[in-house]
C-alpha positions in Angstrom: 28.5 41.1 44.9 31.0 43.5 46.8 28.3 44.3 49.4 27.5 40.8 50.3 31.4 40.0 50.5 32.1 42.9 52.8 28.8 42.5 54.9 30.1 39.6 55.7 33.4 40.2 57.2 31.9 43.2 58.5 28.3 42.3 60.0 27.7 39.7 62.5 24.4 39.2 64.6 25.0 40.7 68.2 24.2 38.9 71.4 20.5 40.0 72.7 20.8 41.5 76.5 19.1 39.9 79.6 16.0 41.5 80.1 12.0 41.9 79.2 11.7 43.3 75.8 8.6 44.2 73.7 8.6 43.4 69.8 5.5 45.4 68.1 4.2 42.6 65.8 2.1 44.3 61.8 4.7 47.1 62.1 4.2 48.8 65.2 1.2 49.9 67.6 -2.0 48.5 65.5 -5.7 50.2 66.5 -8.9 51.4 64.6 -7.0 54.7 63.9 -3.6 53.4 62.9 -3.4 50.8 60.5 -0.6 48.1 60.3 2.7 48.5 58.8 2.4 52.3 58.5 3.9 55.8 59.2 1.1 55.5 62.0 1.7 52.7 63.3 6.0 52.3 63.5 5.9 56.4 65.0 3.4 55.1 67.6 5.9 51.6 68.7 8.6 53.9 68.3 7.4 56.3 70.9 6.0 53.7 73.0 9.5 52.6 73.5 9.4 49.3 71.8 12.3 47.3 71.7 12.0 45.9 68.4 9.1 46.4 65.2 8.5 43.7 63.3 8.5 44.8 59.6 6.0 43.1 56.7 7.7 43.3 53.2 6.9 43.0 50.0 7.8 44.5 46.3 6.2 46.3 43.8 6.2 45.5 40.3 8.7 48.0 39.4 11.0 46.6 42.7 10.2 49.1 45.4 10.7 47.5 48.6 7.1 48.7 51.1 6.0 47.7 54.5 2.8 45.3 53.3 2.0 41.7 54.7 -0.6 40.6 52.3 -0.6 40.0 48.8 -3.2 42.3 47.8 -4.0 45.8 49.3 -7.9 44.9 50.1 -7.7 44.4 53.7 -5.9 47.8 54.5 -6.5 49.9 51.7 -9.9 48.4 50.2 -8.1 47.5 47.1 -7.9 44.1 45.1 -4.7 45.2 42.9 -1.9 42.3 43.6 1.2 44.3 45.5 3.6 42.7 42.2 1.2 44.0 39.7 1.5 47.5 41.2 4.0 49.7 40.4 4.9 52.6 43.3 3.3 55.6 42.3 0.0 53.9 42.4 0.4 52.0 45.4 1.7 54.8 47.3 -1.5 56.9 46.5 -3.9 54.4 48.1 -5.4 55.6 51.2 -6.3 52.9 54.1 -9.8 52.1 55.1 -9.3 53.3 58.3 -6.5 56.2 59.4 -5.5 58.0 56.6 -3.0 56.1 55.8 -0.5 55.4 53.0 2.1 52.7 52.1 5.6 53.5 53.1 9.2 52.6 51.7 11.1 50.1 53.8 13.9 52.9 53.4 11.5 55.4 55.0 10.6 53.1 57.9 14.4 52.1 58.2 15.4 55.4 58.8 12.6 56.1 61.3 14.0 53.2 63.3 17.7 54.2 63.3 18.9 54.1 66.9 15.3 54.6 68.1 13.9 50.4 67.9 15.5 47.5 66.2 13.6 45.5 63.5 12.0 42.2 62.8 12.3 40.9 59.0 9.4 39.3 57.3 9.8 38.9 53.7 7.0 37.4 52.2 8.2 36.4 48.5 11.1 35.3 47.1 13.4 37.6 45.9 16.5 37.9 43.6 19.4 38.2 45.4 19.9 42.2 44.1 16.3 42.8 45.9 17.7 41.0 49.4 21.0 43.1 48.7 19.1 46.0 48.4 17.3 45.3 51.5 20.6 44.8 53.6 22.2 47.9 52.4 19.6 50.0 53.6 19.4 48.0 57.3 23.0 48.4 57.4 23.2 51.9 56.4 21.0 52.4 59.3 23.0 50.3 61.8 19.7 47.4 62.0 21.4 44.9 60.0 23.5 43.3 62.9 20.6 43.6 65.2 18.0 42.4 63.5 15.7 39.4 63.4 14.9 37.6 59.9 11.8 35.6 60.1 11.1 35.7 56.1 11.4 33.1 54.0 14.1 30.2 53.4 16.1 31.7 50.9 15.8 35.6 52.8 17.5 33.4 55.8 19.9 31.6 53.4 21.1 35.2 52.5 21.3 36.6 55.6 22.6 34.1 57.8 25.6 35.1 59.4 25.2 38.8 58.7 21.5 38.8 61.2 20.1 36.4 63.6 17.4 33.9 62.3 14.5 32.9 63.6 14.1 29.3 63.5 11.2 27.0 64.9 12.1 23.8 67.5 12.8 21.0 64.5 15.1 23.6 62.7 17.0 24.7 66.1 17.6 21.0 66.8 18.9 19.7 63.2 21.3 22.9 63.4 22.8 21.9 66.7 23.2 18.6 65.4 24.8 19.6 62.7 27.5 21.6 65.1 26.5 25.1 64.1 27.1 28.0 66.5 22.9 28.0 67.2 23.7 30.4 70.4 25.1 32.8 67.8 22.7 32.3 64.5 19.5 31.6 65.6 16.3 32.7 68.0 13.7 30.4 68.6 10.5 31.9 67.4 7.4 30.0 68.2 3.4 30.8 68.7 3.0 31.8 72.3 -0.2 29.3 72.8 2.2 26.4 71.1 5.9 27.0 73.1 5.9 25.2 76.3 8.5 25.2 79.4 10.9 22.3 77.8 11.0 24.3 74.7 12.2 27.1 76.8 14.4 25.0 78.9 15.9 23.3 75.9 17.0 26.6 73.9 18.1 28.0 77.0 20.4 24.6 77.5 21.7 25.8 74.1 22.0 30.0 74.8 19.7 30.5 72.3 17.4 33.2 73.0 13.1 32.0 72.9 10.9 34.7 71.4 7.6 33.9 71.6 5.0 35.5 69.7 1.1 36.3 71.2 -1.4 37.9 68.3 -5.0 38.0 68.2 -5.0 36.0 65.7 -4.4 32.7 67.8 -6.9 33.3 70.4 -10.0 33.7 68.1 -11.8 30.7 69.3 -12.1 32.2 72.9 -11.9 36.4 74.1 -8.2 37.3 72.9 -6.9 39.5 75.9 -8.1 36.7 78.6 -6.1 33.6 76.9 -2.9 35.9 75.1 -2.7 36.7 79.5 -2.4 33.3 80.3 0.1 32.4 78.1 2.5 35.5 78.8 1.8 34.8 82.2 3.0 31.0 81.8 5.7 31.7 79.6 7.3 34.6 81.7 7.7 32.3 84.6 9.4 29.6 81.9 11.7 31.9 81.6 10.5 34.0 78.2 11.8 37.4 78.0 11.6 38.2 74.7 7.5 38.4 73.2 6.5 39.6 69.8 2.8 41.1 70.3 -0.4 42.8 69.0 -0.2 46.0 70.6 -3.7 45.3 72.2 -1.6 43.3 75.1 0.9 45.7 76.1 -1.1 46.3 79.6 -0.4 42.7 80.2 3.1 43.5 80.3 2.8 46.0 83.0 2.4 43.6 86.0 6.5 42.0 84.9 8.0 45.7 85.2 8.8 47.3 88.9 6.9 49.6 89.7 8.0 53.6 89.6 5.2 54.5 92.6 5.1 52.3 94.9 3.4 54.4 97.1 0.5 55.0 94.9 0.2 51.4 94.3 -0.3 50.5 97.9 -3.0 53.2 98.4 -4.8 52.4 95.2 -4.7 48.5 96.1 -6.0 49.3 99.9 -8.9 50.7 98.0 -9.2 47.9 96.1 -9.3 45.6 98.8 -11.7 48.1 100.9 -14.4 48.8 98.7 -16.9 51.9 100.1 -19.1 50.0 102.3 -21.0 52.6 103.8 -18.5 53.0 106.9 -15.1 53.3 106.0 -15.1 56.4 104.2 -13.1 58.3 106.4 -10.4 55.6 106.2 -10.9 55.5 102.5 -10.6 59.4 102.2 -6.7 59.3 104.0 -5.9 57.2 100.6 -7.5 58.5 98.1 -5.4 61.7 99.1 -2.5 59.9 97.9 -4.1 59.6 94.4 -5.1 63.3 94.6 -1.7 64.6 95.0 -0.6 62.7 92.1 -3.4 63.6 90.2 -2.1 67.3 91.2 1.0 67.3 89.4 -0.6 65.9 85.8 -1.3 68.4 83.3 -4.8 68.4 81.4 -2.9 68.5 78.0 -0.7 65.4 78.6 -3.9 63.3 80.2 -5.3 64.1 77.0 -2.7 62.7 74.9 -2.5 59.7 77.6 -6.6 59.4 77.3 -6.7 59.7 73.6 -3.5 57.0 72.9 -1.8 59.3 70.9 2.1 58.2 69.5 3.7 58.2 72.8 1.2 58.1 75.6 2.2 55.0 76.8 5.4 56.4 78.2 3.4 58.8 80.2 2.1 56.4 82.4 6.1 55.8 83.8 6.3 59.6 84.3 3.4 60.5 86.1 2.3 59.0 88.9 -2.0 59.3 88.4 -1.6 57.7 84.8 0.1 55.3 85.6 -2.7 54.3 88.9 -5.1 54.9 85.6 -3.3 52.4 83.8 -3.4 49.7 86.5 -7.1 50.3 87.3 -7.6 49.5 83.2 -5.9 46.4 83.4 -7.8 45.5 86.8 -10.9 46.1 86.0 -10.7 44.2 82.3 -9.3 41.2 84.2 -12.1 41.2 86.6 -15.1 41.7 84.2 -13.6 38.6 82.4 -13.1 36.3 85.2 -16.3 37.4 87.8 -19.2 35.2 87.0 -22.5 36.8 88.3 -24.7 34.1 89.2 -27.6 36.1 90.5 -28.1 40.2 90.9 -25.7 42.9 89.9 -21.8 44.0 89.8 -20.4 47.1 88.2 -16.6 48.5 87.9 -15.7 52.5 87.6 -13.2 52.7 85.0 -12.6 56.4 84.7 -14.6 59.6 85.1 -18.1 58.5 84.4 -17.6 55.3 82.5 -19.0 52.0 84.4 -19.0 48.7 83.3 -22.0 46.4 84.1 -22.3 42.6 84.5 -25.3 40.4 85.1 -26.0 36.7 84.5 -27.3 37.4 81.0 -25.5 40.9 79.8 -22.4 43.0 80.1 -22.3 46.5 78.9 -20.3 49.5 79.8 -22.2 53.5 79.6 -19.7 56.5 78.4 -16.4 54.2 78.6 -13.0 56.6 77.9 -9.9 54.7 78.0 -7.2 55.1 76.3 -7.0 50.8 76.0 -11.0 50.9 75.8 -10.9 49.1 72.5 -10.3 45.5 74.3 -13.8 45.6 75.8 -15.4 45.3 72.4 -14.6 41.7 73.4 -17.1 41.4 76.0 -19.9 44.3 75.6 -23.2 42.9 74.6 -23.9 46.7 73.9 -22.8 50.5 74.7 -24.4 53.2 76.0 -22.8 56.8 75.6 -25.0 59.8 76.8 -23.3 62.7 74.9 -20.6 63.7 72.4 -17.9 65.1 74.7 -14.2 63.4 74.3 -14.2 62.4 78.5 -17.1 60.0 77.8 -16.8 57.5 75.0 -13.7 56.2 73.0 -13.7 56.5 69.2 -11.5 53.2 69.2 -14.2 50.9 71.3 -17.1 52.8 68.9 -15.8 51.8 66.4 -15.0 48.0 67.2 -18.6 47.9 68.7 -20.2 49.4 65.4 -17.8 47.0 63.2 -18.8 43.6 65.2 -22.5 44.3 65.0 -23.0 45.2 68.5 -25.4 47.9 69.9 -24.8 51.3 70.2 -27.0 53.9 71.9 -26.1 57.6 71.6 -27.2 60.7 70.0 -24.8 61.1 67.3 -22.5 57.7 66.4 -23.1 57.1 62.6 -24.0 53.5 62.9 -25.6 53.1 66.1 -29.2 53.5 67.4 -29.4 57.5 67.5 -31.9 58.9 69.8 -32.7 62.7 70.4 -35.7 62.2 71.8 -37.3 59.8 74.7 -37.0 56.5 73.6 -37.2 52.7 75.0 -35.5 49.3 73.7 -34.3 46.3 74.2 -31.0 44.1 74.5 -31.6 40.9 75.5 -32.7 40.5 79.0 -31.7 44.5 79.7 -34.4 47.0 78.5 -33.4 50.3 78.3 -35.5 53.9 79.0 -34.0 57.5 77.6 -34.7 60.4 79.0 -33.5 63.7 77.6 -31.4 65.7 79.7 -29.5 69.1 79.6 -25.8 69.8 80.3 -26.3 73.2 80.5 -29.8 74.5 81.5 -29.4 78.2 82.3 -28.7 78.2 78.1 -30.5 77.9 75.7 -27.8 75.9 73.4 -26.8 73.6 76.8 -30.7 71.7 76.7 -32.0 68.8 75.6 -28.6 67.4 74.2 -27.9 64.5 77.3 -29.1 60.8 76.8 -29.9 59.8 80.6 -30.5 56.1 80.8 -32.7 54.2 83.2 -31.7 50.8 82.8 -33.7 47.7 83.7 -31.4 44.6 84.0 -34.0 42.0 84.2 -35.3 38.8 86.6 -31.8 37.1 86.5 -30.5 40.5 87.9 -32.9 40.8 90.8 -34.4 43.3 88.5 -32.0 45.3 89.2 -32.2 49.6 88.1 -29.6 51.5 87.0 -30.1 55.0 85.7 -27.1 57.1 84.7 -27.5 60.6 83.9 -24.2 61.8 82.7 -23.5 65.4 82.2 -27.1 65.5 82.9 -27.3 69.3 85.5 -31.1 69.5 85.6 -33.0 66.8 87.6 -35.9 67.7 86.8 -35.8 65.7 83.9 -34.1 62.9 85.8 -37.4 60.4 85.9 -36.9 56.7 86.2 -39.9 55.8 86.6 -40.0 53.6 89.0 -37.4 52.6 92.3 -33.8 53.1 91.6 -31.2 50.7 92.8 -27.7 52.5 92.0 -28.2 56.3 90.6 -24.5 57.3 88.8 -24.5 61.4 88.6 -22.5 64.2 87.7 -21.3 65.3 91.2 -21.3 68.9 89.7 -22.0 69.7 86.5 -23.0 73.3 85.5 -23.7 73.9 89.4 -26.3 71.0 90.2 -26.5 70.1 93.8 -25.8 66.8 93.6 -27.4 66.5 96.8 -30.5 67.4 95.8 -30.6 65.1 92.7 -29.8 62.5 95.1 -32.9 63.3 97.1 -35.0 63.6 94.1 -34.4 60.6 92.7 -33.7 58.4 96.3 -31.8 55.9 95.2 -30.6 53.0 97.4 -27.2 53.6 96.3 -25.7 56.8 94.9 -22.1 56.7 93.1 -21.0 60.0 92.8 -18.9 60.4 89.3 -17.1 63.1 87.5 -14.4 62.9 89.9 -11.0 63.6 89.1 -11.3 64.5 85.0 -7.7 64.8 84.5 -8.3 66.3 81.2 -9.9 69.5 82.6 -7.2 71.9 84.3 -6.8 71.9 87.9 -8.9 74.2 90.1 -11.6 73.9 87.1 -13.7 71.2 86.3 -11.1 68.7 87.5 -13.4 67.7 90.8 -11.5 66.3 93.5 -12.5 64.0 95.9 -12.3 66.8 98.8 -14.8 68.3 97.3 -17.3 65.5 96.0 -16.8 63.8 99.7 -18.0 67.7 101.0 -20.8 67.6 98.3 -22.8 64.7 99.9 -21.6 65.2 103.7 -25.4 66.2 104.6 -26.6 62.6 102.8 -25.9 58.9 104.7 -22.7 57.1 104.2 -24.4 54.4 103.2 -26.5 55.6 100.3 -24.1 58.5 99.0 -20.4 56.5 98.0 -17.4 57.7 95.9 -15.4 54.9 93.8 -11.9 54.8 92.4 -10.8 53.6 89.2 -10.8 49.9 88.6 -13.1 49.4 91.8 -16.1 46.8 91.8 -19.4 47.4 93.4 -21.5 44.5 94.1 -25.2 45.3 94.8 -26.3 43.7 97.7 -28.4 40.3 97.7 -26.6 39.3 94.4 -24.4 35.9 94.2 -20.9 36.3 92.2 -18.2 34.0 91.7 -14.5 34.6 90.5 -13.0 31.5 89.1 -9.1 31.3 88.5 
C-alpha cells in the first residue's frame, strides 16, 4: 500500500495545453504491415510524432501485464487461446497474421513512450488492486502516470482517480459536477466522434474540461470510413475539439487544421489545380510547376522511399521537405474528390503519383499502378486494380492487400491472389472490359521482354465508351495495340529510351498524358524525369493532344457530364 499512499501525495493529473493534438487509437499507427498494439505499431505513432497512444491491456494467466484489446488472440495472431488462460512464454511466441509481429509487455511499451508520447489507458478486466499497482508503478517510473488518460474500467478509474485524468462520458461529467468535484481537474470528456455534438462541446468547455473525441473505422462501417470520419472532424474542429483519438487511416484529414510550412508551394500546386492542362495554358502551367521542381530538387531518393513506402517515421518528412509534403496534399485531394465527383455520363481520371491514375465512370472506379504511401484508403472505393509490373514505384503492398482481403479484383502478373496474367488476356469487371497486351520494359535485353501488363481498357456505354490504354513501363510500342481508337493513352515519357513521341504517333490518341514524371524515388539526374524534360519530349506534338498532369489533378474527358455534391 506504500505506493498508492505516496502516489498520491506525489502524482496529480496535469492540465492538457491549448492546441490540436493526435491520440493514435489500437496502440499506435495500425496498417496491413503493422498490426495493433505492437512493437510495430507504438515505434510508428511514436515517430509520427503523436501526441498520445492509446494502450489496450490485459493479463496473462501468470499476471503479465501485455498490450492486447481482445480476449482471445484470434484476430491478431490467428489463435483461439483466451489471454487469462495463457501464461507469457506462450503468448509472447505467437506471431501475428499479418507483420511479424509479437505481443509486447506494457513495461516494454512504457519505456518506448518515455518522454517521446503520452499514453491512453484501456484496461479491459478487472484487476486486483496489486495488478493496477503494478501498472502505476511502471507509468510513473516512466514519468506517464500524471499525464495520462484512463479510459478502462470503473474500478481501474476508482484507482487512479486523482493520481491520472479520467475519461468520463456526458451523464458521468454532469453527476460529478453536481456533486462539486474539481471535473476541470479529474476528468476529460471522451465521446464517439459521430455521437459528440457542439453543446457537448460547449458545455465541457463551460466547465474547463477538456473534450476528446474519438473517430475509428469502426463507427463509419455503414457508409465509406474516410468520407464520414472527414465530416465529423471537420464539424467538431470548428466546435471547438482539439483533442481526437483516431485510426491512423485519418491522419491526412488532419493536415488541412495545421499551417502550412510552404506556402509557396501550396499556391503553385493549387493554381494547377484550379488550371487544369487544357490544351493552351501550358506555358503558364510550366512557370508553376517549376516551383514543384525545385522542391522536388532538394528530396533525396532514399527518404522519398521511406516517405512512399510509410515506414516508422515518414509522416514527419512531409513537414521537412517541401515535394512530400505537395505529395501529401495531392493524396488527400484527390481521395476527397474521387469520393465526392459523381460522373453522370463519360469519363474522369486523377494522377496521383508517377504513373498511378484513378478512374471514375457512372458504373466503376478503379485505379492502374497506384503507389502511395496512404494508398490503402482507396480499397474503399476500387471496384478493381490494375498493376502492370512488379516494381515498388507502381503498386502499394498495403492497397494489394486490402483489395485481395475484401474480394475485389486484382490484375497483375505476379500478386498471389489476384488474376495473374503473363500472357494476352481479356476480362471483365462489370460494365469495364479489360484487354492485356504484353509489353517489355527493357527491349534491347533479352531478361527486360515480355514482363509489362499494358491495359486497353473499355469503360462501357454509360462512359461514352470511353478507351483507356495504359502501358506502364511499357518501352517498345510495337507491342502497344489497342485495337481500336484510343481516347486517353497514359505512357512512360521515357522508359529505356522510347520516344515518347513516336508512341504517341503510333497509337494517335485523342489525348496523351505523359507519366513517369518526377519519380522521387530514383536519384536526381537519373531516372527522376522532370517536367523540363517531358514538356521538351512532346514539343513537336499539339498542345492539345500531348498534356502533362500534376499530382492530385483531375482530367475530365470531353462530352462527359459530372457533378460534385457538398
Amino acid at each position: 500500500m506504500l505506493w498508492i499512499i505516496v502516489c498520491s501525495v506525489m502524482a496529480a493529473p496535469i492540465p492538457i495545453e491549448d492546441g490540436l493534438k493526435l491520440i493514435a487509437h489500437r496502440g499506435g499507427v495500425v496498417d496491413a504491415l503493422r498490426p495493433e498494439n505492437t512493437r510495430a505499431s507504438l515505434d510508428a505513432a511514436i515517430l509520427d510524432g503523436y501526441w498520445m497512444i492509446e494502450l489496450d491491456l490485459r493479463r496473462t494467466r501468470d499476471g503479465v501485464v501485455f498490450l492486447q484489446h481482445d480476449g482471445d488472440f484470434r484476430r491478431t495472431y490467428g489463435s483461439g487461446k483466451k489471454t487469462s488462460e495463457t501464461k507469457w512464454k506462450d503468448a509472447a511466441k505467437l506471431t501475428s497474421l499479418n507483420g511479424g509481429q509479437h505481443p509486447i509487455t506494457f513495461k516494454e511499451a512504457a519505456e518506448a513512450c518515455r518522454g517521446k508520447a503520452r499514453v491512453m489507458i484501456d484496461i479491459h478486466e478487472d484487476w486486483p488492486d496489486i495488478a493496477l499497482s503494478e501498472t502505476g508503478a511502471i507509468l510513473r517510473e516512466n514519468d506517464l502516470l500524471d499525464s495520462a488518460i484512463i479510459i478502462g474500467n470503473a474500478r481501474s478509474k476508482d484507482f487512479f482517480k486523482g493520481k491520472a485524468r479520467l475519461a468520463t462520458s456526458l451523464e458521468g461529467l454532469r453527476k460529478a459536477a453536481a456533486a462539486g468535484e474539481d471535473v476541470a481537474a479529474l476528468y476529460c470528456l471522451f465521446m464517439h466522434g459521430n455521437e459528440l455534438d457542439g453543446a457537448d462541446v460547449r458545455y465541457a468547455a463551460a466547465l474547463r474540461v477538456p473534450v476528446v473525441a474519438s473517430v475509428n473505422a469502426f463507427h463509419y462501417l455503414l457508409k465509406p470510413a474516410a468520407a464520414g470520419a472527414e465530416s465529423d472532424i471537420r464539424r467538431l474542429y470548428d466546435a471547438g475539439v482539439r483533442l481526437f483519438q483516431i485510426d491512423s487511416l485519418y491522419a491526412p484529414i488532419f493536415r488541412a487544421y495545421r499551417p502550412s510550412p510552404f506556402p509557396e508551394l501550396d499556391t503553385a500546386q493549387h493554381w494547377l489545380w484550379e488550371n487544369p492542362a487544357d490544351g493552351t495554358n501550358a506555358s503558364a502551367r510550366r512557370e508553376r510547376m517549376a516551383i514543384l521542381q525545385a522542391a522536388a530538387d532538394e528530396c533525396p531518393h532514399d527518404v522519398a522511399s521511406r516517405f512512399l513506402l510509410n515506414a516508422a517515421g515518414a509522416t514527419g518528412l512531409a513537414e521537412r521537405y517541401g515535394i512530400l509534403h505537395a505529395l501529401a496534399r495531392a493524396s488527400d485531394r484527390a481521395y476527397d474528390e474521387i469520393v465526392r465527383t459523381r460522373v453522370e455520363s463519360g469519363l474522369a481520371g486523377w494522377l496521383l503519383y508517377n504513373m498511378g491514375f484513378v478512374f471514375k465512370t457512372p458504373e466503376a472506379c478503379f485505379g492502374v499502378d497506384v503507389c502511395l504511401r496512404d494508398a490503402a484508403r482507396f480499397a474503399d472505393i476500387f471496384d478493381f486494380l490494375l498493376v502492370t509490373h512488379p516494381h515498388p514505384d507502381h503498386s502499394t503492398k498495403t492497397l494489394v492487400h486490402e483489395m485481395i482481403a475484401r474480394g475485389k479484383p486484382v490484375v497483375s502478373s505476379f500478386v498471389e491472389g489476384g488474376i495473374i496474367v503473363k500472357t494476352p488476356w481479356e476480362g471483365r469487371f462489370g460494365a469495364i472490359r479489360v484487354k492485356v497486351d504484353i509489353g517489355d520494359h527493357t527491349p534491347r535485353s533479352p531478361v527486360g521482354r515480355d514482363n509489362m501488363c499494358m491495359y486497353r481498357i473499355d469503360c462501357g456505354s454509360s462512359a461514352n465508351d470511353a478507351v483507356i490504354y495504359h502501358s506502364g513501363d511499357g518501352a517498345n510500342y510495337e507491342k502497344m495495340t489497342p485495337g481500336r481508337p484510343v481516347d486517353i493513352f497514359i505512357p512512360h515519357v521515357a522508359c529505356s529510351g522510347m520516344n515518347v513521341a513516336d508512341a504517341v504517333r503510333h497509337l494517335n490518341p485523342k489525348f496523351a498524358l505523359i507519366a513517369h514524371i518526377l519519380e522521387l524515388t530514383h536519384a536526381k539526374g537519373g531516372a527522376r524525369w522532370s517536367y523540363d524534360y517531358s514538356f521538351n519530349a512532346i514539343k513537336d506534338l499539339p498542345e492539345a493532344q500531348a498534356r502533362i498532369l500534376v499530382w492530385g489533378e483531375r482530367f475530365v474527358l470531353p462530352g462527359s457530364q459530372i457533378a460534385m455534391p457538398n
